[in-house]
N, C-alpha and C positions, 0 to 999 in steps of 0.2 A: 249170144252176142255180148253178155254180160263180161262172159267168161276171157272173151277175145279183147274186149277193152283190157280188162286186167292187168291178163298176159304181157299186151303191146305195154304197156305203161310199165310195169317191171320190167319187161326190154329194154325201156329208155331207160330208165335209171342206173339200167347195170351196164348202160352204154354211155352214160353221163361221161364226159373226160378224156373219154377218149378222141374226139375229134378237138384240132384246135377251134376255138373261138370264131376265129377269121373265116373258118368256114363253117360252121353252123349260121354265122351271120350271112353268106353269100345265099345261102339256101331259102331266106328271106326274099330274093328276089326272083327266085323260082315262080316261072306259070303254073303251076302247079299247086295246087292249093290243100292237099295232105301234105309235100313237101314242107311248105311253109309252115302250115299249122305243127307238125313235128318240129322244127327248127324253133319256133315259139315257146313250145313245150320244154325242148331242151334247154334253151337260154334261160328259162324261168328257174329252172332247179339248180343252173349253175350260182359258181358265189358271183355276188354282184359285183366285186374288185375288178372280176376279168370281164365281165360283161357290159358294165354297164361304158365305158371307155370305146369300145366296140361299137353299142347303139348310139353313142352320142357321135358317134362318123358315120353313120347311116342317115342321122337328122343332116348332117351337112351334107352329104353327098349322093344318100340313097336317092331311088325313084321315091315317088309318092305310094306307093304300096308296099313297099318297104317301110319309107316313114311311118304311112299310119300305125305297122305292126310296132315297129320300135317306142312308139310314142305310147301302145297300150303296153306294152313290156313295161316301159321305165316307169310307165305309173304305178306299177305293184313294187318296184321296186325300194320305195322308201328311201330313197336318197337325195339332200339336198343341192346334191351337183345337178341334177335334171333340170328343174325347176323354170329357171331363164333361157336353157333350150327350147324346153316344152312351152313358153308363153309365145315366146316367138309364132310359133303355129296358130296361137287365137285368131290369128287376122290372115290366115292363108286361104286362098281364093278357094282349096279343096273342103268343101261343107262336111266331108268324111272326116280329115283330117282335122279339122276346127275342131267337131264334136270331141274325137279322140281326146286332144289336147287339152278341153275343158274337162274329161271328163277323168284324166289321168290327173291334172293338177289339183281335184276336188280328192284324189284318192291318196295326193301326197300331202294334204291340209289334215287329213280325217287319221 
């Protein structure tokens, strides 16, 4: 099992780039929940120039399960453009989302 995570995971990396952006992000809104979690993974490894421009039109536009993924993305991503998107969300009626948001903006402070 060990050995298959591995695999998969150099898979993605040596598949980083090759999709544009636009669509690793559509993948986010996939039912599918290996879909998405790969589409997450991916976004994570990319450079943050092209991605992060991407999740912050997810925060305006996505579903809420989109959001919430974009919202834990941006928070690894160390950048002060997030910041007053992701506060926005403190007070959104989704208790998922809230969490997220508080918990992404403690990891952009840290």
């Amino acid at each position: 099992m060990k050995r298959i995570s591995i695999l998969l995971a150099l898979l993605l990396v040596a598949s980083c780039g090759k999709r544009p952006v636009e669509e690793v992000v559509r993948d986010l809104e996939s039912p599918d929940d290996a879909v998405r979690k790969r589409a997450a993974q991916e976004l994570i490894m990319r450079d943050k120039e092209e991605v992060v421009p991407a999740l912050l039109k997810v925060l305006r536009t996505g579903s809420p399960r989109a959001q919430y993924i974009a919202i834990q993305i941006l928070g690894r991503m160390k950048d002060p453009r997030v910041v007053e998107p992701i506060e926005g969300f403190l007070s959104s009626q989704n208790v998922h989302i809230r969490a997220a948001a508080a918990e992404a903006l403690g990891n952009l402070e840290a």
